[in-house]
Structures are given as structure tokens and as C-alpha cells.
C-alpha positions in Angstrom: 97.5 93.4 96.2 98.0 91.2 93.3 96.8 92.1 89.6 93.6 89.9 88.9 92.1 91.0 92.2 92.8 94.5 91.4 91.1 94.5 87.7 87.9 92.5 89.7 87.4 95.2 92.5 87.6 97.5 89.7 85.4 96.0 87.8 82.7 94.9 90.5 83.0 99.1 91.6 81.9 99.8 87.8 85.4 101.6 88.0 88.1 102.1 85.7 91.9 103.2 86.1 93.0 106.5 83.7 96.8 106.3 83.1 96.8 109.9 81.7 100.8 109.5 80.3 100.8 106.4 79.1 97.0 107.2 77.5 96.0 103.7 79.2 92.1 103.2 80.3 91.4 99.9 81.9 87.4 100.4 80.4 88.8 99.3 76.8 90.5 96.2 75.7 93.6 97.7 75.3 94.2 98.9 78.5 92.9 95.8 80.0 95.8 94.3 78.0 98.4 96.5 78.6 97.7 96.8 83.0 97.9 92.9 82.2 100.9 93.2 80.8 102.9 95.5 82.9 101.5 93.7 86.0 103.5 90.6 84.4 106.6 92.5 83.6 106.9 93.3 87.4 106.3 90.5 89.0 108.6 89.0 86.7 111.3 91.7 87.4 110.2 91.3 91.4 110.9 87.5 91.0 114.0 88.2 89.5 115.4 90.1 92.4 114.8 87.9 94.4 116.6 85.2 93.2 119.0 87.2 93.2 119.5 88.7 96.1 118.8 84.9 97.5 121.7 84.0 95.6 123.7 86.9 97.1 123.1 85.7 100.5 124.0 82.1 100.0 127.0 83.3 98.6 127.8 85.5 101.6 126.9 82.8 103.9 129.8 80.4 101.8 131.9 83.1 102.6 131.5 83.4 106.1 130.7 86.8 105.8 126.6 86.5 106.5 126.0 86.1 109.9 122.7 87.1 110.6 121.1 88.8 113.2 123.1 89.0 116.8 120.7 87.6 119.4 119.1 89.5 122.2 121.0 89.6 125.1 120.2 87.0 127.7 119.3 89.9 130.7 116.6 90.9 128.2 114.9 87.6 127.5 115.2 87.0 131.4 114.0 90.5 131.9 110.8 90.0 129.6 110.2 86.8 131.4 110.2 88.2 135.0 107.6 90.9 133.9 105.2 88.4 132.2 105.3 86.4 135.4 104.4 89.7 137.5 101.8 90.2 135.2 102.6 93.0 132.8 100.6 92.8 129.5 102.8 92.1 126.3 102.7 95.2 124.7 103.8 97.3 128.0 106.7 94.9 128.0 107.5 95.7 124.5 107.4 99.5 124.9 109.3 99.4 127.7 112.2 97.0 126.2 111.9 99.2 123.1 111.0 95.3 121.7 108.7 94.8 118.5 105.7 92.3 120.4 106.2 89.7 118.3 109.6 89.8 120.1 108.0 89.4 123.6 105.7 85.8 122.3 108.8 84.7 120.6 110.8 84.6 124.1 107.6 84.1 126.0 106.9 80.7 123.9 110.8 79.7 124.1 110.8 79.7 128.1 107.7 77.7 128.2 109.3 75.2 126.0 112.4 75.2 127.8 
């Protein structure tokens, strides 16, 4: 959840965050401020890490050395194929691959297109 909803639920609940350590109470102007302000300084430091770990992969990838993800074997997209066409709801097919679902529509939408 970002900051600026946070402070409004808090505020339409009549609520108020207690920071006990930090002696921070979102009820006063201060500690309005400072949640503000720490909320900035992490997504800043979240943005940050980002880049760089988007930098780290293009950098990997000029390397050669980032392949990505190997593909699912081709047995198991067939296999996922031939029990849709019997009938078999998605999420059976997924338990019994040991598959995420989104898995199963991904290959499901790919033979249709194909």
C-alpha cells in the first residue's frame, strides 16, 4: 500500500499510528511530517534498487551469463494440453503438474494460437 492512501484510511478511521521508539504520532503535525518523510526515503531507496539490480541484469545479459528461465519441457506443455481437451479443470492440471495456474492459461492460450 502506498503512503498517501495509508495516512487517508487512517484518517477516515479517526485513527492514528504510535511509533513508540521513534516517539512518532501521526495525530500531530510532526508525525504527519516525519511518516511523510520516511515514506519518501524508501521509496527512494526502493527505486534505487531497482535500477540497480536492472543494471545488473543487463550487464549479465552483455555477458552472456543471464539466460533466464529454461523452458518447460515440451512432454509437459503437450501433457497439459491433452488433459484440457479431456476436460480436466485448470487448477487439477496444475496440482497435478506441480504447475503454478497461470502456467496452465499460458500454454493453454499458446496452443490455441498455434
Amino acid at each position: 500500500m502506498r503512503l498517501k492512501p495509508l495516512i487517508q484510511t487512517l484518517e477516515q478511521k479517526q485513527a492514528g499510528l504510535r511509533i513508540l521508539n521513534l516517539g512518532m504520532d501521526t495525530q500531530t503535525p510532526t508525525g504527519k511530517l516525519m511518516l511523510t518523510v520516511l515514506g519518501g526515503v524508501a521509496q527512494f531507496e526502493r527505486e534505487i534498487m531497482l535500477e540497480r539490480q536492472r543494471e545488473g541484469v543487463a550487464k549479465a545479459k552483455a555477458a552472456g551469463k543471464y539466460k533466464g528461465r529454461t523452458p518447460l519441457a515440451t512432454e509437459l506443455r503437450q501433457e497439459v494440453v491433452s488433459l484440457a481437451e479431456s476436460g480436466m479443470a485448470k487448477t487439477k492440471i496444475a496440482r497435478q503438474l506441480n504447475i503454478g495456474e497461470a502456467t496452465v492459461y499460458r500454454i493453454l492460450a499458446a496452443a490455441k494460437t498455434a
